[in-house]
SEKEDO-319583 format. One record per residue: x negated, y negated, z of N, C-alpha, C in turn; residue in one letter. Coordinates in steps of 0.001 Angstrom, whole numbers, plus 500000, padded with zeros to 6 digits. Each point is the difference from the previous one (the first is absolute). Layout:
N
X	Y	Z	X	Y	Z	X	Y	Z	A
...
// end
This chain:
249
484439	506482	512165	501311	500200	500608	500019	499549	501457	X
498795	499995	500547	500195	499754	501481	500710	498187	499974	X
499022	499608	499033	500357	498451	500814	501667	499682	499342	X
500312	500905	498853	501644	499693	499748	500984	500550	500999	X
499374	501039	500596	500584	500357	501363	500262	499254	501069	X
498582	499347	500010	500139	498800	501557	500580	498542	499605	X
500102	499991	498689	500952	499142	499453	501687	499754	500344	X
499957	501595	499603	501900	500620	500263	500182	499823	501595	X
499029	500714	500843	500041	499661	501246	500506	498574	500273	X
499164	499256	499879	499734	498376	500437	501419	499578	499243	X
500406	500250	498727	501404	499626	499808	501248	500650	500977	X
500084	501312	500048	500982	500412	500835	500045	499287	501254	X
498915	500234	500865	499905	498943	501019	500432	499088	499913	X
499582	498563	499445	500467	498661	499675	501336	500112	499504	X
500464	501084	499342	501237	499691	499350	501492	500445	501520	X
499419	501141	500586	500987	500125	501339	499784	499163	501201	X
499047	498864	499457	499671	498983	501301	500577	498941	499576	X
500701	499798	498815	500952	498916	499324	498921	498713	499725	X
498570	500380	499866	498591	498811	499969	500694	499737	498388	X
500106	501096	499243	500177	499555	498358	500997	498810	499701	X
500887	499970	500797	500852	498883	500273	499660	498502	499392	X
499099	499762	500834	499247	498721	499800	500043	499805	499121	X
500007	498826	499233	499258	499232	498791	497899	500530	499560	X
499709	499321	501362	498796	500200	499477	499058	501216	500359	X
500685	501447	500757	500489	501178	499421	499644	501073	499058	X
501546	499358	499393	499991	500376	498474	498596	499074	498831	X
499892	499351	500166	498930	499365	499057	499035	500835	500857	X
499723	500331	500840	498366	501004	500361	500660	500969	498896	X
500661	500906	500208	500308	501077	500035	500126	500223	498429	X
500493	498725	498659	499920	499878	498691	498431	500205	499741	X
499534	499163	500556	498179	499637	499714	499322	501355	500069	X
500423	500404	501348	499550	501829	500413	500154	500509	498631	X
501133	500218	499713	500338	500957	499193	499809	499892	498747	X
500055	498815	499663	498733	499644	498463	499002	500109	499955	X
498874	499610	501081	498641	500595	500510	500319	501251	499170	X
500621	501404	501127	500000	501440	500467	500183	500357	497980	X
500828	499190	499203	500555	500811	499027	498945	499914	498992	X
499407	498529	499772	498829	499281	499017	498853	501339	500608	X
499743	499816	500785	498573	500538	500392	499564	501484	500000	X
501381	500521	500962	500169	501239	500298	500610	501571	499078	X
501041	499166	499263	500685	500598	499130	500900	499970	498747	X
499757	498599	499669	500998	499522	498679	498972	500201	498737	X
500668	501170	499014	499058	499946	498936	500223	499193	498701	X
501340	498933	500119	500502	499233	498904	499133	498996	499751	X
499230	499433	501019	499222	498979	500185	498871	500103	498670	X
499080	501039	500261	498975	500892	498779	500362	500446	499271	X
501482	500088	499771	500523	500521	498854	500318	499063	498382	X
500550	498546	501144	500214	499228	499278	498980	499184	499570	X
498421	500169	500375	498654	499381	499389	499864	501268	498711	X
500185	501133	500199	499891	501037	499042	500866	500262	498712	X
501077	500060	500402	501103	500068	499215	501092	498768	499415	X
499368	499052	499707	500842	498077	500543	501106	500369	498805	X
500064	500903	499008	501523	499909	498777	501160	501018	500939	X
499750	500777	500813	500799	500628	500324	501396	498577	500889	X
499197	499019	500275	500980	499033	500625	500554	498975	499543	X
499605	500023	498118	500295	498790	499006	501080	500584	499632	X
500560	498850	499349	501090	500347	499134	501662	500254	499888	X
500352	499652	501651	500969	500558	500886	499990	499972	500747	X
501445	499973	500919	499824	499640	501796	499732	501427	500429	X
499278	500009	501058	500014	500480	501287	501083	500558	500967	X
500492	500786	500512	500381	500913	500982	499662	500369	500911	X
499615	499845	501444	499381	500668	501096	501470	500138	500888	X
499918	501698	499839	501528	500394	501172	499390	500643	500844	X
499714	499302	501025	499919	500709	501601	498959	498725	500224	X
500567	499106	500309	498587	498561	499532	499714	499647	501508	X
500385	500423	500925	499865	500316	501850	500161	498110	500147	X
498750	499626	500319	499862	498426	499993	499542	499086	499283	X
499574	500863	498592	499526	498888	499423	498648	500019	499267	X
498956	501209	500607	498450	500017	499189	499916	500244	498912	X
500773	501317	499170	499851	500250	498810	500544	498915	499060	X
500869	499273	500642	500825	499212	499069	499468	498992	499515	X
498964	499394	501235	499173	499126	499876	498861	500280	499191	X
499464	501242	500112	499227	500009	499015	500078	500480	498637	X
501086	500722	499667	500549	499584	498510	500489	498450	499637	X
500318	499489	500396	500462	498683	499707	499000	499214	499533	X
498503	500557	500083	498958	499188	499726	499648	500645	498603	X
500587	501518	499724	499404	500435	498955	501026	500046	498398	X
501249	500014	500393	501124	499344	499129	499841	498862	499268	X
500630	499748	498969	500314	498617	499291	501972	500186	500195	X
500410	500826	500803	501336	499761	499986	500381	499840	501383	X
501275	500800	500744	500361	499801	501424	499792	501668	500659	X
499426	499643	501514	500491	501358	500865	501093	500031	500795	X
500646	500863	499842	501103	499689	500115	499863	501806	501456	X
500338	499600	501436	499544	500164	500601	500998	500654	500932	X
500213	501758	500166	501366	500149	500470	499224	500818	501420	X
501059	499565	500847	499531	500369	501756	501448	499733	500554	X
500859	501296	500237	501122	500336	500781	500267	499076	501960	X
498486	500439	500498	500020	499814	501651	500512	498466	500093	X
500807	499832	500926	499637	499109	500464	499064	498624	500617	X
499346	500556	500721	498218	499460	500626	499075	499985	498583	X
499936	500772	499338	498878	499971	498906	500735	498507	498830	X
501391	500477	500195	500442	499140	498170	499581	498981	500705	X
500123	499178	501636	500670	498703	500614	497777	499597	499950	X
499233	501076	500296	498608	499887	499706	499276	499549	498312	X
500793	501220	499163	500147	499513	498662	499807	498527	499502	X
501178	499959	500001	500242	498341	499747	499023	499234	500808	X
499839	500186	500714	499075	499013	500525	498375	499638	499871	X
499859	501494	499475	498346	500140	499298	500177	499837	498431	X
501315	500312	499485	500018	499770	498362	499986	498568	500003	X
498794	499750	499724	499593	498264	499720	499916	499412	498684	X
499531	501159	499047	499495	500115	498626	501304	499538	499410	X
500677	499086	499099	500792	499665	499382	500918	501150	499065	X
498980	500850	499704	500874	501378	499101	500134	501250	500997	X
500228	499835	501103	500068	501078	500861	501541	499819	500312	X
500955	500986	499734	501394	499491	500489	500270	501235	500673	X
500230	499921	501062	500562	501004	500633	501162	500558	500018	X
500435	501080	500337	501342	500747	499943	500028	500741	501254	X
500741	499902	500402	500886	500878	501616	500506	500946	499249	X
499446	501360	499764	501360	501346	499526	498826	500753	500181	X
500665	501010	500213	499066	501704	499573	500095	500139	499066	X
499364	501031	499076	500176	500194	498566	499756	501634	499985	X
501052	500314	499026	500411	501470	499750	500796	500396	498883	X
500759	500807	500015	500378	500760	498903	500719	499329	499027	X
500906	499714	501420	501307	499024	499534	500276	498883	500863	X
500958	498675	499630	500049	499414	500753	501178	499617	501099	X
499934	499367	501150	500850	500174	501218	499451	499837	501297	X
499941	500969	500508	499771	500150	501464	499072	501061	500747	X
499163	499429	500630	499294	501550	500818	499652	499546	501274	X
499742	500861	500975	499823	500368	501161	498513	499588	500348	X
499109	499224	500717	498908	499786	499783	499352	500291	501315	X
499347	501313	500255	499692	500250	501771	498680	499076	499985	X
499437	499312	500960	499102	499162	500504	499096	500923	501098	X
498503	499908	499353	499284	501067	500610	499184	498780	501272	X
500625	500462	501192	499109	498737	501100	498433	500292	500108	X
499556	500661	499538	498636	499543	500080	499459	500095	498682	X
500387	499563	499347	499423	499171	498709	500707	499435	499243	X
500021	499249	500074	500645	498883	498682	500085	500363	498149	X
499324	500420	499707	499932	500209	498413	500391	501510	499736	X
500583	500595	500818	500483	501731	500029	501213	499814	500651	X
501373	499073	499309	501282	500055	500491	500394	500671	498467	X
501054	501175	500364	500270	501098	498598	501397	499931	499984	X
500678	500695	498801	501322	499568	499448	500166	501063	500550	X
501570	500258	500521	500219	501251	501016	500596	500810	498680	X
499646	501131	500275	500928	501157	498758	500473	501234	501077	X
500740	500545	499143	500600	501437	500511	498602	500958	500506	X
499013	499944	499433	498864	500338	500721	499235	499404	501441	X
500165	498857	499928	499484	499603	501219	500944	498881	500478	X
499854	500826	501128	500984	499526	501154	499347	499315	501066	X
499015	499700	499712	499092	499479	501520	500738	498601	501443	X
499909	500740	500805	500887	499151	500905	499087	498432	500121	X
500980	499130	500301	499256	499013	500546	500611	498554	499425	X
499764	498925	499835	500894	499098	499442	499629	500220	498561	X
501612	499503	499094	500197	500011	498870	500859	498525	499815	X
499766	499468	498602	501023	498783	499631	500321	500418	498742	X
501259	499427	499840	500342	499745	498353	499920	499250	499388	X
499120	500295	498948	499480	498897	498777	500461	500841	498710	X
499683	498361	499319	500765	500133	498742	498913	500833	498894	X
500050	500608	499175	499683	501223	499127	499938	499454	498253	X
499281	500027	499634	500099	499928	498230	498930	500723	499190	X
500459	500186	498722	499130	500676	499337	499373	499273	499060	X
498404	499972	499686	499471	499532	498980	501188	499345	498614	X
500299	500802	499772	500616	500206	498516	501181	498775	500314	X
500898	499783	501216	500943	499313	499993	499263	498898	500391	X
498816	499586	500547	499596	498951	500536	499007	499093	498882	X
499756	500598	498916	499329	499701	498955	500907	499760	499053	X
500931	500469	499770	501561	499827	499173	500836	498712	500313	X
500325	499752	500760	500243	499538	500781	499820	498349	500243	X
498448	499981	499864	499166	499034	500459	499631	499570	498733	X
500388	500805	498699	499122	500010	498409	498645	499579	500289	X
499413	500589	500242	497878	499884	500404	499443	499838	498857	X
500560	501142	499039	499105	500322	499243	498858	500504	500468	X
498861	499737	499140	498841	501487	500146	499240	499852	501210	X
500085	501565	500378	499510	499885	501489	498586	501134	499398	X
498644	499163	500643	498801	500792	499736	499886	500848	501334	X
499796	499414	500964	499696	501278	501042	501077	499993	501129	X
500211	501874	500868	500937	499932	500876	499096	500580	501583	X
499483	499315	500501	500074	500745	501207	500778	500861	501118	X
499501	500762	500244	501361	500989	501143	498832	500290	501167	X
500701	499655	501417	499462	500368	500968	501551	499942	501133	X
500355	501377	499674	501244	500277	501121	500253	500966	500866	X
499234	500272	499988	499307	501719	501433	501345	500764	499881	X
499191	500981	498652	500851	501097	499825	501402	499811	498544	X
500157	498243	500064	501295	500306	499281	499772	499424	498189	X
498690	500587	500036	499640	499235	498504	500979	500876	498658	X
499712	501143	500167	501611	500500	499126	501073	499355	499721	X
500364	499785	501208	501353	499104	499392	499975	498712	499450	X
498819	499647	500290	499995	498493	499651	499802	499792	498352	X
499096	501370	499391	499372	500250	499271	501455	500576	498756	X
501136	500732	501338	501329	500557	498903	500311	498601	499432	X
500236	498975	500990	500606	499139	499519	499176	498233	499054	X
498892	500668	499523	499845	499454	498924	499311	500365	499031	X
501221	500776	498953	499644	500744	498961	500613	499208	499049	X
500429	499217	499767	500027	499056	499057	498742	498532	500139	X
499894	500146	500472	498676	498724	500221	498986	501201	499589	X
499968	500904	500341	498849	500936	499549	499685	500041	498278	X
501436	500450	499160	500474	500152	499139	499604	498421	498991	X
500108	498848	500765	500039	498719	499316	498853	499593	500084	X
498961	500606	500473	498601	498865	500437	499132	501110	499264	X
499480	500258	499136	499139	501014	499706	498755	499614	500297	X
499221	499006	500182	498939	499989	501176	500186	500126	501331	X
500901	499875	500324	500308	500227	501700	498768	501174	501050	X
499228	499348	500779	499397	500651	500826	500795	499729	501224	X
500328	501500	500736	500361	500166	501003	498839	500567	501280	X
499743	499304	500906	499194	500501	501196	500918	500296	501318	X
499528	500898	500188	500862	500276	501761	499215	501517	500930	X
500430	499819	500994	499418	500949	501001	500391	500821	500007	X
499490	500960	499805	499941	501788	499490	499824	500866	501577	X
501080	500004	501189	499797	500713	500946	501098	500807	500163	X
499600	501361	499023	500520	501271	500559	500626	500194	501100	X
499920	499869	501133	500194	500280	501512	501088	498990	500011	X
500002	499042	499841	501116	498920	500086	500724	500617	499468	X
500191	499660	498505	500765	500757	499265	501306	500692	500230	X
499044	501190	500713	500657	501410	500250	500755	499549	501515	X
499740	499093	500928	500713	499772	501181	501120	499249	499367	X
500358	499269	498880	501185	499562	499440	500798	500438	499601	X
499452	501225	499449	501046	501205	499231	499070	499693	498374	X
499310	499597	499601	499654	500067	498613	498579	500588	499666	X
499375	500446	498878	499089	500860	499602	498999	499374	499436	X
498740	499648	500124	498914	499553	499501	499755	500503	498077	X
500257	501567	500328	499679	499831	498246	501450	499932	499396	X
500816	499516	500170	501485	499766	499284	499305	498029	500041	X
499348	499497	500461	499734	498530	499610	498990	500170	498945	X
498942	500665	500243	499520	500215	498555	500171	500567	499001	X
501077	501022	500076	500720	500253	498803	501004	499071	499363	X
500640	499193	500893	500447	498516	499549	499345	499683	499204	X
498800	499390	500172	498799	498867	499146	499398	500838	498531	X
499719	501557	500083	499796	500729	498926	500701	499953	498979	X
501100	500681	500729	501388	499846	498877	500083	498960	499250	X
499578	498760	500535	500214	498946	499184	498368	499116	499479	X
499565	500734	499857	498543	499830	499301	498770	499466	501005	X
500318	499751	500861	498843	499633	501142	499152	500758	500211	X
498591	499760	499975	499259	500288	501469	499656	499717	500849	X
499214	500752	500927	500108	499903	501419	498522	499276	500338	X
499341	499505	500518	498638	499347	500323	500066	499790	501444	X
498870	500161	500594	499656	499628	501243	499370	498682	500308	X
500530	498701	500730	499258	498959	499866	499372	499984	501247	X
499051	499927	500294	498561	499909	500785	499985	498615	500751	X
500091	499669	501091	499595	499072	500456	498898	499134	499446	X
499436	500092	499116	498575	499431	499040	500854	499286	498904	X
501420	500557	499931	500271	499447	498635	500187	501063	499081	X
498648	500565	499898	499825	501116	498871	501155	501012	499977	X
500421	500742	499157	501086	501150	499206	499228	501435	499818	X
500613	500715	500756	499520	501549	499729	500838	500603	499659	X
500400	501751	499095	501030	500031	499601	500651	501055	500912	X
501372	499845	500532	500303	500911	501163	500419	501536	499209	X
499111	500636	501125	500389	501605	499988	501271	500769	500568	X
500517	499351	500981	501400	500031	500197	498908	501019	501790	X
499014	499840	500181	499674	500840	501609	499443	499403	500569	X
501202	498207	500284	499367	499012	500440	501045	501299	501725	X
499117	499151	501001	500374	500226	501551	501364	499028	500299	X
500343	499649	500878	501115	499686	500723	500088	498106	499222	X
499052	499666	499836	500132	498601	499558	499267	500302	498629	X
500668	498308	499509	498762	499562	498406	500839	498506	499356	X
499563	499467	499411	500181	498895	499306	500336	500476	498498	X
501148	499983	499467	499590	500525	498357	500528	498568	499392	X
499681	500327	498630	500456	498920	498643	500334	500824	499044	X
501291	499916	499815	500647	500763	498941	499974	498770	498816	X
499701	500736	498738	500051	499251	498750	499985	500745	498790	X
500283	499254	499174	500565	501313	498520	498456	499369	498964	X
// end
């Protein structure tokens, strides 16, 4: 944690000194942060040497895709498209610019219950922790309006057809994202869903950690812990403030 700390530091800094600005900048600052995610903390990487069917068979989903790492590295493990959703501003305009991979298509929207509109507060010292504003959190500071959709209408929509895996990484607002695709749930009966399991977030949004896993039960899932190694343990539900899960039936 220290050096993701002096990380956040060194971004806040650079980012109220207007250095991120630059062109060549932002390319440190992509490279940084693919380094920081490959090395430090992305467990899709070992997942996908371990698990390679969970990514056949169907496109891809990564909603909260910041700039671009996860997307990139599903895109290598697919035979279909990632299809790559990031609301911010700075991240989508970063996005695009690191989605190099031919099946990486990006999308500008938040993703939630339903689709439309939400409130998107921008956290200044970190980039990948900007949250959808709710009646629960009110946090001062800048907000924009971006456009909003739900799985279910964006897969409808788009006629995809079969989608094998969904990633979720949206600090705190994986519920809703999760209300709003229960018909893609319903239509993909292999469908593995992975996303970040932080309680504490959660609950600063207004929503409940075990009401998301009673989501995934109800509808035949379980819960697994994926390990930075790759490897699958089976979750006890007395994970701490963070965890990586893979829901699958």
């Amino acid at each position: 944690m220290k050096l993701q700390d002096a990380l956040l530091r060194l971004y806040a800094t650079a980012r109220k000194t207007g250095v991120l600005e630059h062109p060549w900048a932002e390319r440190a600052f992509v490279r940084s942060y693919f380094l920081y995610k490959r090395y430090l903390e992305d467990p899709f990487y070992a997942l996908i040497a371990t698990e390679p069917a969970l990514f056949l068979g169907g496109h891809v989903l990564d909603v909260g895709a910041n700039v671009g790492y996860t997307a990139a590295v599903f895109s290598r493990a697919t035979d279909c498209n990632v299809y790559a959703f990031e609301p911010d501003a700075r991240n989508f305009r970063l996005l695009e610019q690191t989605a190099t991979h031919a099946n990486i298509i990006p999308v500008r929207a938040a993703v939630g219950a339903t689709s439309g509109e939400a409130l998107l507060w921008h956290n200044p010292q970190h980039s990948g922790d900007h949250r959808v504003r709710t009646d629960a959190f009110v946090a001062e500071g800048e907000t924009a309006r971006v456009p909003m959709v739900s799985l279910d209408d964006f897969v409808g929509h788009r006629r995809l057809g079969a989608i094998a895996f969904v990633k979720i990484d949206v600090q705190g607002y994986e519920l809703a994202v999760c209300e709003g695709m229960r018909e893609l749930i319903d239509d993909n009966p292999r469908l593995a869903v992975a996303l970040e399991y932080a309680p504490d977030a959660m609950r600063e949004l207004g929503f409940d950690g075990a009401d998301l896993l009673a989501f995934f039960r109800e509808r035949g899932f379980s819960p697994q812990v994926i390990e930075r190694s790759g490897e699958l343990r089976p979750f006890d539900g007395a994970a701490g403030d963070y965890v990586n899960l893979l829901f699958r039936r």
